[in-house]
C-alpha positions as YAML, in Angstrom:
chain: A
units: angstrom
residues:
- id: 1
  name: UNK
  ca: [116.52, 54.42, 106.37]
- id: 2
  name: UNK
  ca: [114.47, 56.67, 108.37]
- id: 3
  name: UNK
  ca: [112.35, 55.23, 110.96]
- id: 4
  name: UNK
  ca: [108.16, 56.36, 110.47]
- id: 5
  name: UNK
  ca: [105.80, 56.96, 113.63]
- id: 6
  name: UNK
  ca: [102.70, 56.47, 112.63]
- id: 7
  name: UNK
  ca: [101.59, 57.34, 115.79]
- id: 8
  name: UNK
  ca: [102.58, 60.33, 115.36]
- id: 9
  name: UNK
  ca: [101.03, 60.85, 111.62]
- id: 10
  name: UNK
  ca: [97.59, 60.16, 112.94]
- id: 11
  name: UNK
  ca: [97.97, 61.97, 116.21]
- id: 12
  name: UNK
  ca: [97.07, 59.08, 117.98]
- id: 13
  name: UNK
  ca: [98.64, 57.54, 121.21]
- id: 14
  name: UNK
  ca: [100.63, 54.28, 121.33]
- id: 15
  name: UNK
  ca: [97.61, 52.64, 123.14]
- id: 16
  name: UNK
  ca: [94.59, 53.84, 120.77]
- id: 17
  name: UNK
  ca: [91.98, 51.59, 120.03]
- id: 18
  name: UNK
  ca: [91.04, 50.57, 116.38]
- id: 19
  name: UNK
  ca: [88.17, 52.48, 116.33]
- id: 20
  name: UNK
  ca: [90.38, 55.26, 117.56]
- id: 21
  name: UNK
  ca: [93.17, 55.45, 114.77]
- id: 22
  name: UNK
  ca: [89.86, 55.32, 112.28]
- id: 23
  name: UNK
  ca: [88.23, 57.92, 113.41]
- id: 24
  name: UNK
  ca: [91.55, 60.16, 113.38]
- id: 25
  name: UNK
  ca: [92.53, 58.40, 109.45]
- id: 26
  name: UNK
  ca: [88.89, 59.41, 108.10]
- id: 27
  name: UNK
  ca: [89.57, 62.99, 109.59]
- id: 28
  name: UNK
  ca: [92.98, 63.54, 107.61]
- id: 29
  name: UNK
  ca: [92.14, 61.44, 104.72]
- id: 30
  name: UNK
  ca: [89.27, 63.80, 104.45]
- id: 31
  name: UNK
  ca: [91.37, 66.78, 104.67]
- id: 32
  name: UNK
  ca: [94.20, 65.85, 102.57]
- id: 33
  name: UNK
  ca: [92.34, 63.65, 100.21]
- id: 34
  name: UNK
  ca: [93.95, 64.70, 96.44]
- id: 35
  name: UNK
  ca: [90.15, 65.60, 95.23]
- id: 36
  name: UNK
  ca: [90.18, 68.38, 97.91]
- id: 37
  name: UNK
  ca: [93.93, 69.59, 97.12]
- id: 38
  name: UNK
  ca: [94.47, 69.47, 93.55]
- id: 39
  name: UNK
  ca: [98.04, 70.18, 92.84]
- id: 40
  name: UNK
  ca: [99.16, 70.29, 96.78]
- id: 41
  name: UNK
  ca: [102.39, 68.17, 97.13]
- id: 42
  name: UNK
  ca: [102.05, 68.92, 100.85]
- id: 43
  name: UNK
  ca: [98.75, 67.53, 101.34]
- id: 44
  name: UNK
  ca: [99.59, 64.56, 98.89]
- id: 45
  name: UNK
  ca: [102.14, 63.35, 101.18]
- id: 46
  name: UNK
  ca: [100.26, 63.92, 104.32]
- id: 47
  name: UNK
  ca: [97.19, 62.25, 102.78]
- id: 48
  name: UNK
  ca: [100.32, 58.76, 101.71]
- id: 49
  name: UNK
  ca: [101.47, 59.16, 104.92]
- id: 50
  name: UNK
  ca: [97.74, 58.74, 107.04]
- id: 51
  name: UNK
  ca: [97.12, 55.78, 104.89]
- id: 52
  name: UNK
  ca: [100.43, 54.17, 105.21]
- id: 53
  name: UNK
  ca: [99.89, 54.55, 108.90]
- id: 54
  name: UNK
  ca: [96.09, 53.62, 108.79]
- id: 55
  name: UNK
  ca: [97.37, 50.51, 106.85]
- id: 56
  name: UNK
  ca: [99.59, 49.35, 109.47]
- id: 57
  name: UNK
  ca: [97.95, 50.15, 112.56]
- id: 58
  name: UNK
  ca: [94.45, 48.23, 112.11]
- id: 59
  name: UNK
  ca: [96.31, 45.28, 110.73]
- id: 60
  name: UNK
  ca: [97.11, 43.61, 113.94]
- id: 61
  name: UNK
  ca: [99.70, 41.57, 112.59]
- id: 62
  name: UNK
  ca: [101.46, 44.58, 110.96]
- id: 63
  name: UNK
  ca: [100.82, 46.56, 114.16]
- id: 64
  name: UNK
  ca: [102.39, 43.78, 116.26]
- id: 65
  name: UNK
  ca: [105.19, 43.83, 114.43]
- id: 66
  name: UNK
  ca: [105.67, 47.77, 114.25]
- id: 67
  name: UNK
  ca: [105.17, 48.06, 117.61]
- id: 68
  name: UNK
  ca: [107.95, 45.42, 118.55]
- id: 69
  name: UNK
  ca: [110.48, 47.51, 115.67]
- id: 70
  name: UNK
  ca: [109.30, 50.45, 117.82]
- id: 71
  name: UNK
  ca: [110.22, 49.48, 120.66]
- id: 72
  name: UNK
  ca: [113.56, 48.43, 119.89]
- id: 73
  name: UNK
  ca: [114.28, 51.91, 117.88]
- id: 74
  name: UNK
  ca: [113.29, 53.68, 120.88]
- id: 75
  name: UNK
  ca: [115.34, 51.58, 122.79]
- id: 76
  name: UNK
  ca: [118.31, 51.95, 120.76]
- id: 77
  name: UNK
  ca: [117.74, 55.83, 121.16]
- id: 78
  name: UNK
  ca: [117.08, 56.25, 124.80]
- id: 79
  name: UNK
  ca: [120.79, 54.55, 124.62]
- id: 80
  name: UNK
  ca: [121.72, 57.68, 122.97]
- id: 81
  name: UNK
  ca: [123.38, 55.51, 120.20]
- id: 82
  name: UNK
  ca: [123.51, 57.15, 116.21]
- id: 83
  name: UNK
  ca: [119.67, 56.65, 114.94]
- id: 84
  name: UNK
  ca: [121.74, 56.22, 111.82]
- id: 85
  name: UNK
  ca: [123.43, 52.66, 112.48]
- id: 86
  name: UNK
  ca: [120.20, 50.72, 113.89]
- id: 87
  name: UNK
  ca: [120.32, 47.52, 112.19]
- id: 88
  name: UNK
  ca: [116.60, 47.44, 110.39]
- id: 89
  name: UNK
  ca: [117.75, 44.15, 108.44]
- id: 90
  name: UNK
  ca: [116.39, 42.02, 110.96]
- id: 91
  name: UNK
  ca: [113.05, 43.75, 110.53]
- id: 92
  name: UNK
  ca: [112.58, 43.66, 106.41]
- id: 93
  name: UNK
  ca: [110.40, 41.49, 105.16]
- id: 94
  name: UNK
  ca: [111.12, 38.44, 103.37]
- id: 95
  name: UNK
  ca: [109.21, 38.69, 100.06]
- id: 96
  name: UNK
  ca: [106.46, 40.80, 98.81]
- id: 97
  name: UNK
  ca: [102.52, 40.65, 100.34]
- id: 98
  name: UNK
  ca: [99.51, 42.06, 99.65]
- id: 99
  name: UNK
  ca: [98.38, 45.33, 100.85]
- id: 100
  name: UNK
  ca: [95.08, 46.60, 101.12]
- id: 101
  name: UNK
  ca: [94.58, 50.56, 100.61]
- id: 102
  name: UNK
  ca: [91.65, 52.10, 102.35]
- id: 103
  name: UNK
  ca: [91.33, 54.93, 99.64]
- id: 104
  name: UNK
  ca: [92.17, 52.88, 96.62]
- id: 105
  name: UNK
  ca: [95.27, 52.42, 94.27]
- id: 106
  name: UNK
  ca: [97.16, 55.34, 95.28]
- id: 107
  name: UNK
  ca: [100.06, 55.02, 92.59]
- id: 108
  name: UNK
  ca: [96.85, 55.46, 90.09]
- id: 109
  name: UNK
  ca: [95.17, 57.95, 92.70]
- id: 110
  name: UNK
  ca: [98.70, 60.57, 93.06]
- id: 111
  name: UNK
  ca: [99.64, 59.70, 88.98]
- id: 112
  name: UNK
  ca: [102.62, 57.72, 89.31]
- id: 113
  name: UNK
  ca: [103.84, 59.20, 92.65]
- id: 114
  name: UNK
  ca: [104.19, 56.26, 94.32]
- id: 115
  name: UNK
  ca: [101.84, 55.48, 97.15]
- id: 116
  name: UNK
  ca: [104.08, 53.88, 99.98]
- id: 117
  name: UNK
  ca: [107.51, 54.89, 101.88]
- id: 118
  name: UNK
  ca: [110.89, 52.86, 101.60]
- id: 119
  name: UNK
  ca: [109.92, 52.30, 105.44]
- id: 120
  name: UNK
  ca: [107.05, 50.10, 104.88]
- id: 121
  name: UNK
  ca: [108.12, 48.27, 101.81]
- id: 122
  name: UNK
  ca: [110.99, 47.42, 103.29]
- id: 123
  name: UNK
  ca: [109.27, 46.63, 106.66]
- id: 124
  name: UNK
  ca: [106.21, 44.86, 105.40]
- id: 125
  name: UNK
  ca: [106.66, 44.25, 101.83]
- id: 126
  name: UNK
  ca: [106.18, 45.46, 98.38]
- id: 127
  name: UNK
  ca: [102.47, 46.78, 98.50]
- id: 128
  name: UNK
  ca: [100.45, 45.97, 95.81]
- id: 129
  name: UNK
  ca: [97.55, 47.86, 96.42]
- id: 130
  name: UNK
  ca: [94.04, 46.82, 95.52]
- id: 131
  name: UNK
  ca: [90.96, 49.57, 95.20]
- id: 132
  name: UNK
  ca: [88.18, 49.11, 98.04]
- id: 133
  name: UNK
  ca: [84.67, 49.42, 98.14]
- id: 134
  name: UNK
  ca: [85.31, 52.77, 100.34]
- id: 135
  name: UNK
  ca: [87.26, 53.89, 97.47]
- id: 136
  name: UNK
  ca: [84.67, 53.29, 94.53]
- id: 137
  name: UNK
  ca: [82.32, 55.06, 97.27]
- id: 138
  name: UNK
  ca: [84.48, 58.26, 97.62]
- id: 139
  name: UNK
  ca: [84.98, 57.78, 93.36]
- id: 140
  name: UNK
  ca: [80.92, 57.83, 93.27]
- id: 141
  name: UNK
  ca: [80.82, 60.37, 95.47]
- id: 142
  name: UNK
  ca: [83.00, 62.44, 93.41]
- id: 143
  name: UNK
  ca: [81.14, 61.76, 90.06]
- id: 144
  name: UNK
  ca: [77.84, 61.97, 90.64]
- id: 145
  name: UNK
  ca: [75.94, 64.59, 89.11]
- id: 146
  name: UNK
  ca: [75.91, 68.28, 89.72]
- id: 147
  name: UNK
  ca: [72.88, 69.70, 92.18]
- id: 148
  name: UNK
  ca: [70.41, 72.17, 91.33]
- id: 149
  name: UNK
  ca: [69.08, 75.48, 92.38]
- id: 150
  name: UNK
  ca: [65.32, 77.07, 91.54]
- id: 151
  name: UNK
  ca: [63.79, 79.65, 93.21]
- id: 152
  name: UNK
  ca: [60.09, 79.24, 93.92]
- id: 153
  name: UNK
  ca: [57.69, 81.52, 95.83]
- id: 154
  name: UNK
  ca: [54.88, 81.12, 97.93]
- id: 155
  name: UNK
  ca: [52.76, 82.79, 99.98]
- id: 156
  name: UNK
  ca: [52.47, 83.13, 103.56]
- id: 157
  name: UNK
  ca: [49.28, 80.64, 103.96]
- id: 158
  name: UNK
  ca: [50.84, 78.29, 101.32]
- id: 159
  name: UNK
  ca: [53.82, 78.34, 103.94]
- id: 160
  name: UNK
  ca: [51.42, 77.76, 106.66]
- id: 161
  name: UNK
  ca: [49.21, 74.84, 105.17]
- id: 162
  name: UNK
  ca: [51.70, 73.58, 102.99]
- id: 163
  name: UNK
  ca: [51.27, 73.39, 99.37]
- id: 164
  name: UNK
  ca: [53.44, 72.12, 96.02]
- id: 165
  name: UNK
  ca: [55.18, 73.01, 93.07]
- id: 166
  name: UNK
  ca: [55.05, 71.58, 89.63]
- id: 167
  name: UNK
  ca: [58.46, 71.34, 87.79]
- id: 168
  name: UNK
  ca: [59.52, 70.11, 84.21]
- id: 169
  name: UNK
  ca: [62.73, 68.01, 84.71]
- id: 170
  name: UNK
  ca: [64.00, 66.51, 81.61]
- id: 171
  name: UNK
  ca: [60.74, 66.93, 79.56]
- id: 172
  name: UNK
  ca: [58.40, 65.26, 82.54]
- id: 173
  name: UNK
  ca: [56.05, 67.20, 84.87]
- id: 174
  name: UNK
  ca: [57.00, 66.59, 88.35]
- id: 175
  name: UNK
  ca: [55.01, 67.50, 91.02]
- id: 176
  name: UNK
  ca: [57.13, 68.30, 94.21]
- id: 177
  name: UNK
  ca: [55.34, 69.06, 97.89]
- id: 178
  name: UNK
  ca: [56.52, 71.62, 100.13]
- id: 179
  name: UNK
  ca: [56.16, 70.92, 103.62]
- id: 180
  name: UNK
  ca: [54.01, 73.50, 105.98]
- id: 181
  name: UNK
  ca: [56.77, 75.82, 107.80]
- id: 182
  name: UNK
  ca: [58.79, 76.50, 105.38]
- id: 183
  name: UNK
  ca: [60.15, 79.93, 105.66]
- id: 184
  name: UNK
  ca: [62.14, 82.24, 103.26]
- id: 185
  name: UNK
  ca: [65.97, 80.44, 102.57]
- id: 186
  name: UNK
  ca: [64.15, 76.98, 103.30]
- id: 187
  name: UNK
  ca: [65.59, 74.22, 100.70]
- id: 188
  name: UNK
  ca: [63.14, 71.63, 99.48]
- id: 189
  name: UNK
  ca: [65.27, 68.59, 98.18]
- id: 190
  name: UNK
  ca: [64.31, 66.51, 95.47]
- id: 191
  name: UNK
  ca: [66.77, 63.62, 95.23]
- id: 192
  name: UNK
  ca: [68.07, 62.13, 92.13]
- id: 193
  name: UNK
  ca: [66.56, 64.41, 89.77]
- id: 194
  name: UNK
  ca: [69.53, 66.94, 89.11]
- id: 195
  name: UNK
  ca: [72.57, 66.52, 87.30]
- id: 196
  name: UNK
  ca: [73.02, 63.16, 85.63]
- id: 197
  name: UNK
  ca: [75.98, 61.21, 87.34]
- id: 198
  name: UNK
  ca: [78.43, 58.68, 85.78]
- id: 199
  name: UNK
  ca: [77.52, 55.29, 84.40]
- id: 200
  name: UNK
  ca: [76.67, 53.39, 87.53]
- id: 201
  name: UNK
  ca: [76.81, 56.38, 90.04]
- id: 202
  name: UNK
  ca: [73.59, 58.59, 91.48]
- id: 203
  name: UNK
  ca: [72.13, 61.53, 90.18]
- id: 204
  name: UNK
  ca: [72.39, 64.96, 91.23]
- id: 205
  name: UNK
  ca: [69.56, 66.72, 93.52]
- id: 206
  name: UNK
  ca: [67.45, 69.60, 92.43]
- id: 207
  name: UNK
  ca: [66.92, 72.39, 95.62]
- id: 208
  name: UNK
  ca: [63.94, 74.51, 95.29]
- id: 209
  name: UNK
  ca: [64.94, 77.23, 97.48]
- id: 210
  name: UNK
  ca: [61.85, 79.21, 98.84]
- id: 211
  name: UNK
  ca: [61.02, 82.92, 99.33]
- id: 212
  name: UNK
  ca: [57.65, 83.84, 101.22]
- id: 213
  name: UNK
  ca: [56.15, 86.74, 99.82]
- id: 214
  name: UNK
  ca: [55.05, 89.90, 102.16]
- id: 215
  name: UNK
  ca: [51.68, 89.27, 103.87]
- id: 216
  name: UNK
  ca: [49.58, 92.24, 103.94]
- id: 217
  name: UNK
  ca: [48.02, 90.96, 107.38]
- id: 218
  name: UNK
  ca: [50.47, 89.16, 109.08]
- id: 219
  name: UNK
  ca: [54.63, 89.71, 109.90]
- id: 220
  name: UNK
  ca: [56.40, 86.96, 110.68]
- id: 221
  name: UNK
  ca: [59.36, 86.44, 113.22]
- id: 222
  name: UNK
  ca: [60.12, 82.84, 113.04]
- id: 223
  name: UNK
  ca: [57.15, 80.77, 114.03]
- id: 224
  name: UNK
  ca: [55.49, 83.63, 115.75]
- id: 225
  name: UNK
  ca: [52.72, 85.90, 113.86]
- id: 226
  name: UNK
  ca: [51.98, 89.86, 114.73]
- id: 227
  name: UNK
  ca: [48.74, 91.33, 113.42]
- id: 228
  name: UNK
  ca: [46.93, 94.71, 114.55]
- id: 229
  name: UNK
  ca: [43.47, 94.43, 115.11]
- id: 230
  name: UNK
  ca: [41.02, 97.20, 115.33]
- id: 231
  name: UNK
  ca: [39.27, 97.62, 118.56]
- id: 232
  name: UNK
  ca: [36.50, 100.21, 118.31]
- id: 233
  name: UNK
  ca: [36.50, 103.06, 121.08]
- id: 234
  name: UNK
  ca: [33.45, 101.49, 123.01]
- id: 235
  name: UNK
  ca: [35.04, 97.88, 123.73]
- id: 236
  name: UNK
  ca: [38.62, 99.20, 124.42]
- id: 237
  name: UNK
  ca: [36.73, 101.09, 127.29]
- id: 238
  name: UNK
  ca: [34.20, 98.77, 128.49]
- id: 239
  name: UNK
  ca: [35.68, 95.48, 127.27]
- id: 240
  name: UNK
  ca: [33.88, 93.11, 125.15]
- id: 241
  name: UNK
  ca: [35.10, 90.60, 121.71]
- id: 242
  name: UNK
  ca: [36.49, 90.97, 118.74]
- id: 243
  name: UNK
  ca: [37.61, 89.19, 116.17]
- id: 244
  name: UNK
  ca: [40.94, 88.57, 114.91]
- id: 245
  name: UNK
  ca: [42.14, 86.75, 111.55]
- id: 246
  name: UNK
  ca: [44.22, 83.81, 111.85]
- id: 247
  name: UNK
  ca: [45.81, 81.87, 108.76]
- id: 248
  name: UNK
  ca: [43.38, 79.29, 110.07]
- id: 249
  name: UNK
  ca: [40.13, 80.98, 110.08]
- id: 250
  name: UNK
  ca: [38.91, 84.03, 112.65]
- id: 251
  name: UNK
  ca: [38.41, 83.57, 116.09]
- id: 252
  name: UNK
  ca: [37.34, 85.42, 119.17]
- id: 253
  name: UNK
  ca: [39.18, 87.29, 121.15]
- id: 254
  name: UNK
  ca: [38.12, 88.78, 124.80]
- id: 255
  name: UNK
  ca: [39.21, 92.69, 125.40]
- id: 256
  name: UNK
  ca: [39.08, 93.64, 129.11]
- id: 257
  name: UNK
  ca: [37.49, 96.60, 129.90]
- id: 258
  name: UNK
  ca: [40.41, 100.10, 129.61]
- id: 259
  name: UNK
  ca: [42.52, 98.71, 127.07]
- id: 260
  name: UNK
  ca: [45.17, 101.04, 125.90]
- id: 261
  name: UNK
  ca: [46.10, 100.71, 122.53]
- id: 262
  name: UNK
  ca: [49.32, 99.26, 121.62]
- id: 263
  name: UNK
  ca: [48.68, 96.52, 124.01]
- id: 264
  name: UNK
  ca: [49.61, 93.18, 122.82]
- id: 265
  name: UNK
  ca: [47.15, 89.41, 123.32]
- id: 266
  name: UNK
  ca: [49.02, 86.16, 122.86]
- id: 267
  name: UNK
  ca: [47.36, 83.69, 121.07]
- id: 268
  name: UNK
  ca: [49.15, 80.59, 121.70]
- id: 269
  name: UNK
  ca: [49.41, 78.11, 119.32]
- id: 270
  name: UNK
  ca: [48.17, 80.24, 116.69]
- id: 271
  name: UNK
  ca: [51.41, 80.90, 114.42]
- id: 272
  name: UNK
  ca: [53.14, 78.91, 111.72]
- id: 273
  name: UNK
  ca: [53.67, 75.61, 112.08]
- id: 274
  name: UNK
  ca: [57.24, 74.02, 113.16]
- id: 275
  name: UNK
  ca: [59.16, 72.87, 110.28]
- id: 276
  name: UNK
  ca: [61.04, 70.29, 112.32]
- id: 277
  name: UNK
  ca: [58.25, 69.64, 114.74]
- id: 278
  name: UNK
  ca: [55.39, 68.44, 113.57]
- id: 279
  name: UNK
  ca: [52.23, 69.50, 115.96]
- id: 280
  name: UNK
  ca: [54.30, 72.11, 116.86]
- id: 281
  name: UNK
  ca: [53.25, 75.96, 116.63]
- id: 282
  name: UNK
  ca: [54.56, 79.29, 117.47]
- id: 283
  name: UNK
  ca: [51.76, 82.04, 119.13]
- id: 284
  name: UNK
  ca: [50.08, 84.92, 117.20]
- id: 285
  name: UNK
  ca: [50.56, 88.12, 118.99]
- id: 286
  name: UNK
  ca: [47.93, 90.53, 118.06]
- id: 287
  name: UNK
  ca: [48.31, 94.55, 118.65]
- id: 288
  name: UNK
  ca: [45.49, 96.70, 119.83]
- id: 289
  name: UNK
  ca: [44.57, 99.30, 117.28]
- id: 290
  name: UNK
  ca: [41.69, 101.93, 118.70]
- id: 291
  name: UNK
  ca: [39.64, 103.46, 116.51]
- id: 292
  name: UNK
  ca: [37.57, 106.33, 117.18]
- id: 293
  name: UNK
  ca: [34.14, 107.04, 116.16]
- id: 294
  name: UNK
  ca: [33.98, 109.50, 112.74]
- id: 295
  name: UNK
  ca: [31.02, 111.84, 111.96]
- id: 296
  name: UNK
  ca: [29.62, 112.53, 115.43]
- id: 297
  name: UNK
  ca: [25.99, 114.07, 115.81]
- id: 298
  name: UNK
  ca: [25.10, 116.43, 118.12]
- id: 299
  name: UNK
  ca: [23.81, 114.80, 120.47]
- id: 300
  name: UNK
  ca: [27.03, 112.06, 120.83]
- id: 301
  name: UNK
  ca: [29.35, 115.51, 120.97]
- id: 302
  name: UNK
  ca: [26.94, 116.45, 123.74]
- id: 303
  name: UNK
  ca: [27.60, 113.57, 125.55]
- id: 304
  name: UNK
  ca: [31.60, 112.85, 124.85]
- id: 305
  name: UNK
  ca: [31.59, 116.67, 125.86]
- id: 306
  name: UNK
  ca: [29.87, 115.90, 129.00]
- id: 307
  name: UNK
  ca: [32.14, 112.88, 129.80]
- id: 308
  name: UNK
  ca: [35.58, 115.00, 129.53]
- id: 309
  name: UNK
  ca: [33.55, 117.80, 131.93]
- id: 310
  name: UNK
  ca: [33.20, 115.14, 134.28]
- id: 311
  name: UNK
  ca: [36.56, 113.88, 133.85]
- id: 312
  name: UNK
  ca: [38.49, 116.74, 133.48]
- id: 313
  name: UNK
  ca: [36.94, 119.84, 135.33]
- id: 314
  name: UNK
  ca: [36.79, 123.24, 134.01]
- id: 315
  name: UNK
  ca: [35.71, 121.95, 130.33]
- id: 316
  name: UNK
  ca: [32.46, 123.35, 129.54]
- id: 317
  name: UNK
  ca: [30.31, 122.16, 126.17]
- id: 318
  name: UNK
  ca: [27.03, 122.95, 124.72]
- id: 319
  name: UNK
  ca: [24.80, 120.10, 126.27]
...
């Protein structure tokens, strides 16, 4: 009979602590788990083997045992004698005991296959292997019902305040809230109202997925607005206020005199909302636009002539 580390199947040292061996069985059970591999021999095995070796090692009564048959196999090979003639007769046990399987029956899990080695039945006795609560869990898990996809679209200030959606699920109106910050790709959940599950198991979810339509006003770049706002000649030169549109209302904003345009003002505080921060806000950066004046009359020509004169020498106008 062939000797079974099952240090070595969980990838564990000899000196790991329960909560050690585990966390390194719920990684490979995971992994190998026969609802992830459907048809894989090689996972199957790997998945009998990490419970085998989960079974033994947080028993401490098994792992006592083991380790003391360990320690006498590596004993007998460090004495470079044939791994073939150790005597495991002393170590069999002496009539069958009940084992307890993490993931469930796992002759009824792997069809038939058989869900413990020679090594341990002969070691710690025929298994007979009774489903856990962690098992009916993962079954659950497996059958409940299917999640759900619908697209829904909002605007930008719907995004920014927050707003809802009314959905028919089963023949019942349901109204569902969005939060404020959404963005576009943002998943709403609405749990338990998807797929039906098994008898006794939950529901599926339904995911509104969102998509925030173009603002004519306003870009976004994550939390952070950009606008352009139109400063007339006059105030970009002199300085003066002007007002720029939030999703929050208009407020005033202070241009220093000689503004060039294409300058950018930070409003802080003044973007969309945080989704995962409540309170929190990005800024609203707002571009300067200047606009000339349109239809001049004589005498205003008169006088913008005059000013480039004065500016620029050598430019002579009608006064």
């Amino acid at each position: 009979m062939e000797y079974r580390d099952y240090y070595q199947v969980l990838g564990v040292p000899r000196n790991a602590s329960e909560k050690e061996i585990k966390r390194a069985y719920r990684r490979l059970a995971r992994q190998f788990h026969p609802d992830r591999n459907p048809g894989n021999k090689v996972a199957e095995e790997q998945f009998k083997a990490a419970n085998e070796a989960h079974e033994v090692l947080t028993d401490p009564d098994k792992r006592h045992k083991y380790d003391q048959l360990g320690a006498q196999w590596q004993q007998w090979q460090q004495m470079g004698r044939d791994p073939r003639d150790f005597d495991f007769s002393q170590w069999f046990a002496r009539g069958p005991r009940q084992t307890r399987v993490e993931y469930g029956n796992l002759d009824d899990l792997l069809g038939g296959t058989g869900g413990f080695s020679d090594f341990f039945r002969s070691v710690f006795g025929e298994a007979e292997a009774r489903p856990t609560m962690r098992w009916r869990q993962a079954q659950h898990h497996t059958q409940r019902g299917q999640d759900s996809e619908q697209p829904v679209e909002i605007t930008l200030e719907e995004a920014y305040h927050g707003t809802s959606r009314a959905l028919d699920v089963a023949g019942s109106r349901l109204e569902v809230k969005i939060p404020p910050g959404v963005s576009t790709g943002s998943k709403v959940r609405v749990v338990g109202k998807g797929g039906r599950g098994a008898v006794g198991v939950p529901a599926g979810d339904i995911y509104l997925k969102i998509k925030v339509l173009p603002d004519g006003a306003f870009e976004r770049k994550g939390n952070d607005l950009h606008c352009e706002i139109q400063v007339d000649l006059y105030t970009a030169l002199l300085g003066g206020e002007v007002h720029v549109p939030t999703l929050k209302g208009e407020v005033l904003l202070k241009i220093p005199p000689e503004t060039q345009a294409g300058r950018s003002f930070r409003l802080r505080g003044r973007g969309m909302p945080n989704l995962h921060h409540s309170g929190q806000y990005g800024d609203l950066l707002a571009k300067v636009k200047v606009v000339l004046p349109e239809q001049l009359n004589e005498r205003e020509k008169a006088l913008f002539q005059e000013l480039a004169a004065f500016r620029r020498p050598g430019i002579t106008g009608k006064p």
